[in-house]
C-alpha positions in Angstrom: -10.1 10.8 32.9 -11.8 7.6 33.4 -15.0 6.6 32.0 -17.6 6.6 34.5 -15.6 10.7 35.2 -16.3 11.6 31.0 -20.5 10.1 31.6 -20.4 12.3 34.5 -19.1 15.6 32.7 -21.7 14.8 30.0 -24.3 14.7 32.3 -24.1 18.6 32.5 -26.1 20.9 31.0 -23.4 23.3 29.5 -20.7 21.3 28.7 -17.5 23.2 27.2 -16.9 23.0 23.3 -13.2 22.2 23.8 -14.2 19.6 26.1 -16.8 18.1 23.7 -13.7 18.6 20.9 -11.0 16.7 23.2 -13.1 13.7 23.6 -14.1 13.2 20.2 -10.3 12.5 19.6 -10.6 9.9 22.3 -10.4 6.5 20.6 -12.3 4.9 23.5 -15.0 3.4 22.6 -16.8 4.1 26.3 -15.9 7.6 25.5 -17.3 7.5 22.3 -20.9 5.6 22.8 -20.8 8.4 26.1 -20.5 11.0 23.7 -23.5 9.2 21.2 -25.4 9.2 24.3 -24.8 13.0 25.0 -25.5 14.0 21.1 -28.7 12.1 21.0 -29.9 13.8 24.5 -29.0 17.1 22.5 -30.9 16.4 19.4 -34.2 15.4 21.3 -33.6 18.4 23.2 -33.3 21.3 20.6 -36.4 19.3 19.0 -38.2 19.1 22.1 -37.4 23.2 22.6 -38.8 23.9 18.6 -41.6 21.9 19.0 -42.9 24.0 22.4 -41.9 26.9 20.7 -44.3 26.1 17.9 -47.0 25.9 20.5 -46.5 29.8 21.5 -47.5 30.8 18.1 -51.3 31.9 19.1 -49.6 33.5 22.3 -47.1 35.4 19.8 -49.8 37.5 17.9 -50.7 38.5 21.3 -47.1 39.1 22.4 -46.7 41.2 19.1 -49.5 43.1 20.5 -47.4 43.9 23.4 -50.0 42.0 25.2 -48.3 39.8 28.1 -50.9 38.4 30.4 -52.2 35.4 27.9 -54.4 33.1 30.3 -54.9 29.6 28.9 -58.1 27.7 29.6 -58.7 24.1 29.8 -60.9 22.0 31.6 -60.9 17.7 32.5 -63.7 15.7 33.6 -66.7 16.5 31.2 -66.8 12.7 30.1 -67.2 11.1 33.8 -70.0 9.5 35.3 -69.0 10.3 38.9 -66.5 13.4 40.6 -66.7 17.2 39.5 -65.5 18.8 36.2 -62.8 20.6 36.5 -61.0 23.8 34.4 -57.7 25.3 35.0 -56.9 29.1 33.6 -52.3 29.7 33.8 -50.9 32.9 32.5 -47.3 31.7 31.7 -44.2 33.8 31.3 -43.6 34.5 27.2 -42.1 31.6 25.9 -41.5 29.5 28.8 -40.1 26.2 28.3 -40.4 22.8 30.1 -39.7 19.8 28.1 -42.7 17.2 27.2 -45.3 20.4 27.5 -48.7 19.1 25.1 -52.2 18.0 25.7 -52.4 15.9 28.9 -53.6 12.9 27.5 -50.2 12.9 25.2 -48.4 12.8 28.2 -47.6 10.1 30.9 -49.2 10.3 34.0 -45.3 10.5 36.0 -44.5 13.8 33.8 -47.8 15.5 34.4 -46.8 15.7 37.5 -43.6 17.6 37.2 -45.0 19.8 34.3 -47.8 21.0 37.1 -45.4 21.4 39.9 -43.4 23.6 37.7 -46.0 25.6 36.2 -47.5 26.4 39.6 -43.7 27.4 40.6 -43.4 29.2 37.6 -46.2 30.4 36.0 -47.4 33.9 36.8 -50.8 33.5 37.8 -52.8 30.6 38.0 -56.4 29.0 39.2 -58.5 25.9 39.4 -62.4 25.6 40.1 -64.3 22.4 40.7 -67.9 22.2 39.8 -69.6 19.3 42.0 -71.7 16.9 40.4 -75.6 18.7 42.1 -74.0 21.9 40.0 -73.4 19.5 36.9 -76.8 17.9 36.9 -78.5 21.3 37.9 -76.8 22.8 34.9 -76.0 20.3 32.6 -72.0 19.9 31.8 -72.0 21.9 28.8 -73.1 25.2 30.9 -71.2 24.0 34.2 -67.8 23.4 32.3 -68.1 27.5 31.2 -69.7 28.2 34.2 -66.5 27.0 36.0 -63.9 28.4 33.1 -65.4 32.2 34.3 -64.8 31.6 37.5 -61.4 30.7 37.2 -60.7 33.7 35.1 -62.5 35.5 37.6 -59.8 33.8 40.4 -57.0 34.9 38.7 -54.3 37.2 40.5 -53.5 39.1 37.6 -56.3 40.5 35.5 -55.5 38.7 31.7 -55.1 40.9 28.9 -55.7 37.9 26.3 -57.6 34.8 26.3 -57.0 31.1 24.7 -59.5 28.4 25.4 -59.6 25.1 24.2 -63.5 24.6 21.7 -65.2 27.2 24.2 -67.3 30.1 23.6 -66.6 32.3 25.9 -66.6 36.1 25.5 -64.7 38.5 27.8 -63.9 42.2 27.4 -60.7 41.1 26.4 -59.4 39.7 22.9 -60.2 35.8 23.4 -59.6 33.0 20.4 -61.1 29.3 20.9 -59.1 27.0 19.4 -60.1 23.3 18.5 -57.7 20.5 19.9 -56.2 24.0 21.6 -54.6 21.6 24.4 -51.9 20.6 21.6 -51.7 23.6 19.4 -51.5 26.5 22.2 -48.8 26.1 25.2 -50.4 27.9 27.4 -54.0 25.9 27.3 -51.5 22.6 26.9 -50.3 23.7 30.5 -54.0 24.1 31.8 -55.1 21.1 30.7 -52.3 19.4 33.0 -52.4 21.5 35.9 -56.4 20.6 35.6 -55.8 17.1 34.8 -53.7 16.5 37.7 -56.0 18.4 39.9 -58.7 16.2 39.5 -57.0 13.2 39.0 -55.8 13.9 42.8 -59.5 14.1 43.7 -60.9 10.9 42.7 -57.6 9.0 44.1 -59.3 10.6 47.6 -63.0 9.0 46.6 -61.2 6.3 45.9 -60.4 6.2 49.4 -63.4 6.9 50.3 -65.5 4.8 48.5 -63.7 1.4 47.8 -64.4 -1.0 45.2 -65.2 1.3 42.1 -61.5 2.3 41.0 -61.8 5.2 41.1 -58.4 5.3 41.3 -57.9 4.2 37.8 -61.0 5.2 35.7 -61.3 8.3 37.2 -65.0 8.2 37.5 -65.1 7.1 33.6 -68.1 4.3 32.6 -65.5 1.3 32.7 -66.3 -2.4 32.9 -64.8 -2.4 36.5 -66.8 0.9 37.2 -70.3 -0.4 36.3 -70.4 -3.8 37.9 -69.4 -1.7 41.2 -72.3 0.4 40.4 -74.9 -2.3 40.1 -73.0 -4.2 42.9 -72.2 -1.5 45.6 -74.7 1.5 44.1 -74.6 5.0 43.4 -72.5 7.3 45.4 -72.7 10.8 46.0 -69.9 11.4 43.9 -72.2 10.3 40.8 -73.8 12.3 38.1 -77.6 11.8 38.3 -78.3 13.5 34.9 -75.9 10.7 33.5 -76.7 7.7 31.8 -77.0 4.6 32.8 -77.0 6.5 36.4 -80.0 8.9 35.6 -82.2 5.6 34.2 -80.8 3.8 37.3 -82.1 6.2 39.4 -85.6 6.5 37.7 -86.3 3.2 38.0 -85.7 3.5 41.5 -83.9 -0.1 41.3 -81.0 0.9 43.2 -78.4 0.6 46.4 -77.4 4.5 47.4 -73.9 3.6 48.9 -73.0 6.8 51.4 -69.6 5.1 51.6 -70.3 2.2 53.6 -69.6 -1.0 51.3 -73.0 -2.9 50.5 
């Protein structure tokens, strides 16, 4: 067996013991740093699979329960001066792995995107409401972020029997914990706040298209340098929150381009 044949074998997910035995006798050193290679991947992976596993321990005093259906609530896009906030509620299957699963600014923008495809392959019920920005500044974003975490319990295919939201109040007729920095400590809210991050995220890259030259594409409606220049350049859009500063005092002043999406 030649090198590039042993990197191939080791590429496997279940590779035999007496395989893994046979080429540690091999006094190749390709074989050998191939081997390395494979026990590092290993060890990252049965730390990876501890750490996730650590994040099901609020879900595990509800699985104790014999409770199943544990929704997850998290919500993206409180913090923006333009675009709608957005909250995501997934049941996940008990103990359901993927690796790199945590809060969704802890992970990079390539693997939120194939921790949300899986989940909504994989996860057993799951649902995503937008709040537009005339809600948010009717409302104010404290009451439209819970307004819209209701809703997508509400949404949800299979009635949840448990609830973990990340800092929220919210009361249902069924047990519910809020948990502070819940996106990291609870897997179920960590997958919620990707599904909703990625969500959104896909949003604005469409008002990006559609209104050019405040990157929205990159700030993702957030108060950047490049963000406000455009704003005092091109003015405010639809997309932007009126009850926001410095929009709202923009706006008062009455000194001010509205752009419907036609550059100024």
């Amino acid at each position: 067996m030649n090198i590039a044949e042993v990197k191939e074998l080791l590429k496997k997910d279940n590779v035999e013991i007496s395989l893994i035995e046979k080429l540690m006798q091999d006094k190749r050193k390709g074989v050998q740093q191939a081997l390395n290679t494979y026990f590092k991947k290993k060890d990252f992976e049965n730390k990876e699979r501890l750490r996730v596993e650590e994040m099901y321990a609020v879900e595990s005093e509800f699985y104790k329960q014999g409770i199943q259906y544990v929704v997850g609530i998290d919500e993206v896009g409180r913090g923006p001066l333009a675009g709608p906030v957005t909250v995501a509620a997934v049941i996940l299957k008990p103990h359901w792995f993927i690796e790199n699963l945590n809060d969704s600014k802890k992970v990079s923008k390539e693997k939120r995107e194939i921790i949300s495809k899986k989940v909504h392959e994989e996860a057993l019920a799951i649902s995503i409401t937008d709040l537009s920005v005339e809600e948010i500044d009717t409302l104010n974003i404290y009451q439209a972020t819970m307004l819209a975490m209701y809703q997508a319990v509400k949404k949800l295919e299979i009635k949840p029997q448990a609830v973990i939201v990340d800092a929220m109040p919210l009361h249902f007729q069924v047990p519910c914990k809020s948990l502070i920095h819940g996106d990291s400590k609870s897997a179920s809210v960590a997958a919620a706040s990707i599904v909703a991050k990625v969500h959104r995220d896909h949003i604005m890259d469409e008002y990006a298209k559609i209104y050019p030259g405040y990157d929205f594409e990159d700030n993702k409606g957030y108060g950047t340098k490049k963000h406000m220049e455009a704003i005092y350049e091109l003015g405010i859009t639809p997309i932007h929150r009126k009850s926001y500063e410095p929009v709202k005092s923009i706006v008062l002043k009455g000194n001010y381009k509205k752009n419907n999406g036609v550059k100024i």
